[in-house]
C-alpha positions as CSV (number, residue, x, y, z in Angstrom):
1,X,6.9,3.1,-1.8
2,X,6.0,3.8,-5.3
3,X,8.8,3.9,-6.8
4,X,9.8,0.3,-5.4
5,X,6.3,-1.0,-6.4
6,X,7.0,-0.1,-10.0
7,X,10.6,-2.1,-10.0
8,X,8.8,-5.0,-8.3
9,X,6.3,-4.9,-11.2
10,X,8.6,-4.4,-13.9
11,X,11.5,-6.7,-12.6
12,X,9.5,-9.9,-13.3
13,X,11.3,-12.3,-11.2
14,X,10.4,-15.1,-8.5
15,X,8.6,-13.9,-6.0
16,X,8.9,-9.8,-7.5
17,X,5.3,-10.0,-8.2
18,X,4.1,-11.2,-4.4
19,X,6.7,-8.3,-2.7
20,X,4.7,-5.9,-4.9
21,X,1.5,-7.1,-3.7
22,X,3.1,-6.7,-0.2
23,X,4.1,-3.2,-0.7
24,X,1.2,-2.2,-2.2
25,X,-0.5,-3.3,0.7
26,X,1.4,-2.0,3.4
27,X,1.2,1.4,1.4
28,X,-2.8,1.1,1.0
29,X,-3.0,0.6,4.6
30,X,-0.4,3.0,5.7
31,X,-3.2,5.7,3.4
32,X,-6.0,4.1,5.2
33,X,-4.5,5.0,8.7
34,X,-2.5,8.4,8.1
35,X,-6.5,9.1,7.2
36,X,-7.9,7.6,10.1
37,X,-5.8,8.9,12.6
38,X,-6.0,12.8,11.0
39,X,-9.9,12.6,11.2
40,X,-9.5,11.0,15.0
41,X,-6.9,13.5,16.1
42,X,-8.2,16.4,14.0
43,X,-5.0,16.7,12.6
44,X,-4.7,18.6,9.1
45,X,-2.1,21.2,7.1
46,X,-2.7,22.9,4.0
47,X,0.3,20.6,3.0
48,X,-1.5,17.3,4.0
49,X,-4.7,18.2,2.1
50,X,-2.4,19.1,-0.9
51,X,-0.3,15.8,-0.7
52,X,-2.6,12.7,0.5
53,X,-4.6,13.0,-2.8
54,X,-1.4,13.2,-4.6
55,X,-0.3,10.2,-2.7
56,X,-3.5,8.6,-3.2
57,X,-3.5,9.2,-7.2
58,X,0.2,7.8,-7.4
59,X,-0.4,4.5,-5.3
60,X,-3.1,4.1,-7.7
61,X,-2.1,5.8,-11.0
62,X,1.1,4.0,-11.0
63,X,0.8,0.4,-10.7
64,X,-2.3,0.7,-13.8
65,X,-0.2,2.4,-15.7
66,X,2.7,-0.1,-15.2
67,X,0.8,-3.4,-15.4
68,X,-1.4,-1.8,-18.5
69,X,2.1,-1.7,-20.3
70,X,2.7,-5.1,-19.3
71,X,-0.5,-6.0,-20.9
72,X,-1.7,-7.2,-17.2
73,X,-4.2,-5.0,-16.7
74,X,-7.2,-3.9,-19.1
75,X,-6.3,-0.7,-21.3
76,X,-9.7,0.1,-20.8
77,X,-10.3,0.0,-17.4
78,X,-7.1,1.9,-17.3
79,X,-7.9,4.7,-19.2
80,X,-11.2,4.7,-17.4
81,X,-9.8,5.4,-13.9
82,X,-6.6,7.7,-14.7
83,X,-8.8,9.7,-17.2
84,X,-11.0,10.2,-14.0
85,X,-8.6,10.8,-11.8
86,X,-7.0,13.4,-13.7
87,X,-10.5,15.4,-14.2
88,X,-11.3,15.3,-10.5
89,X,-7.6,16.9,-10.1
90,X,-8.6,19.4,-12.2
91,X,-12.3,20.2,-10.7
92,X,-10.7,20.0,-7.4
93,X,-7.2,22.8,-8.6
94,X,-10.2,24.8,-9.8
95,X,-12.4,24.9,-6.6
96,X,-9.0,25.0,-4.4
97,X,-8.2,28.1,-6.2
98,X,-11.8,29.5,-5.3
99,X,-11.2,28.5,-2.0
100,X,-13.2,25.8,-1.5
101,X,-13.0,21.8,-1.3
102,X,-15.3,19.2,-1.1
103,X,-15.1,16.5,1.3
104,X,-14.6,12.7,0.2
105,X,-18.2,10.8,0.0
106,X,-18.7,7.2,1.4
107,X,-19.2,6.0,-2.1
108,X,-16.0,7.5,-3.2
109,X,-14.3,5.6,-0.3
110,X,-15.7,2.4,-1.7
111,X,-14.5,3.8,-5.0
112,X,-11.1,3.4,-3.5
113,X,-11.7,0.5,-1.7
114,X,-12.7,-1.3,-4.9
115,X,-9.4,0.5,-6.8
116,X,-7.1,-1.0,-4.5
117,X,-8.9,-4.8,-4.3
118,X,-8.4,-4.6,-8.0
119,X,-5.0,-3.5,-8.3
120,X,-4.2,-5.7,-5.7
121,X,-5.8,-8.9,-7.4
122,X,-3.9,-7.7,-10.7
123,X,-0.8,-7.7,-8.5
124,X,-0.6,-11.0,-7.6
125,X,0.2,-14.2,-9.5
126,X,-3.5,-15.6,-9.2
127,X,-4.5,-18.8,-11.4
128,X,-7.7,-21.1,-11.5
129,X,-10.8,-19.5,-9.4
130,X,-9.0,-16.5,-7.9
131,X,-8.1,-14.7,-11.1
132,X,-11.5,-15.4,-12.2
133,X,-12.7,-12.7,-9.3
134,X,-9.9,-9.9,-11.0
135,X,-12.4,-9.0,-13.9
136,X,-15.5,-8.3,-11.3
137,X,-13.5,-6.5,-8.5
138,X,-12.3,-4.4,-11.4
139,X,-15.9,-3.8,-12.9
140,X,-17.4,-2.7,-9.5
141,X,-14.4,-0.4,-9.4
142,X,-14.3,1.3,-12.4
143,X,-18.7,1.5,-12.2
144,X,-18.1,3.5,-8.8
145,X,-15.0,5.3,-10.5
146,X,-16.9,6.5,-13.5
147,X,-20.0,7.1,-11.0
148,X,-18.3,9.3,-8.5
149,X,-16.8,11.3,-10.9
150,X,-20.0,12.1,-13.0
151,X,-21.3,12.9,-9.5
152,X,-18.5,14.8,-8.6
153,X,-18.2,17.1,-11.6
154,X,-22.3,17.8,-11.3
155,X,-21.9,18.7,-7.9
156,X,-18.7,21.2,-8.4
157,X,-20.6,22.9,-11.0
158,X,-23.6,23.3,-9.3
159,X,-21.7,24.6,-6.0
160,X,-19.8,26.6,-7.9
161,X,-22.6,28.5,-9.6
162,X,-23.9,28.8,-6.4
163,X,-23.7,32.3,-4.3
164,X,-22.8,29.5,-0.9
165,X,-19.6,30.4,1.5
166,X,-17.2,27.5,1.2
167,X,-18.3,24.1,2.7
168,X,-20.3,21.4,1.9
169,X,-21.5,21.6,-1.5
170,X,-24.9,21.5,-2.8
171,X,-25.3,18.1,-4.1
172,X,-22.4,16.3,-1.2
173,X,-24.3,13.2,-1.0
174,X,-21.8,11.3,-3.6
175,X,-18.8,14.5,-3.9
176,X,-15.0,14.1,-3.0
177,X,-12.5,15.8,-2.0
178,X,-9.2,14.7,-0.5
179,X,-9.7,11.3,-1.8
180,X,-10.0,9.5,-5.2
């Protein structure tokens, strides 16, 4: 679906920029439930855990990256996320090759959630009062986003100085794992 998102994005005609909202939102939600229904089930491969955060980073990494080079989404806020996103790859490559993860925390699900309101709201065609909401969607997002990865990185390091079998980390109460 990524792929199609970026055309939609980059296309720029009638209606392209409502179908991208669409598919980004039937992809955020088909994330939301592959995840729900592998926790309910108890459902998980070596191959899942390696490709839902993958999946995750792309649904989110590429829409930024395309709208930031249409000069529709904030360079900043941009560079905030993707330059979290990539050092949480790398903590979690580092502790995966140590055999270890750390699972997602409920603040770096709202993380998400707050990514993908954002995205979404930079998406769409809004005018008057509704694109006034973009900019503070975006700012609780990338507050949580820079959070959680502070958090995250603290609590790898700490775990991973630790003598602890593989599990829950030390610090868990804000860490991630299989999610951004």
């Amino acid at each position: 679906m990524v792929p199609v998102l970026v055309v939609l994005l980059v296309i720029d005609t009638t209606g392209s920029d409502v179908a991208a909202a669409v598919v980004f939102a039937v992809g955020a939600w088909t994330d939301l439930l592959d995840g729900y229904l592998a926790r309910r089930w108890a459902i998980s491969s070596r191959t899942g855990a390696w490709l839902d955060p993958l999946a995750d980073k792309l649904l989110v990494g590429a829409p930024i990256i395309t709208l930031a080079i249409l000069d529709r989404f904030p360079l900043w806020a941009a560079i905030v996320i993707i330059a979290r996103e990539v050092l949480v790859t790398g903590v979690r490559i580092f502790l995966g090759r140590r055999g270890r993860s750390m699972p997602a925390s409920r603040l770096a699900k709202w993380k998400t959630f707050a990514q993908l309101g954002a995205i979404f709201l930079y998406i769409l065609p809004l005018t008057g009062w509704l694109a006034k909401v973009r900019l503070p969607v975006l700012i609780v997002a990338v507050v949580l986003t820079v959070y959680t990865g502070i958090d995250y990185v603290v609590a790898a390091v700490r775990w991973s100085g630790s003598n602890r079998p593989a599990g829950r980390p030390p610090s868990a109460n804000l860490s991630e794992g299989n999610e951004q």
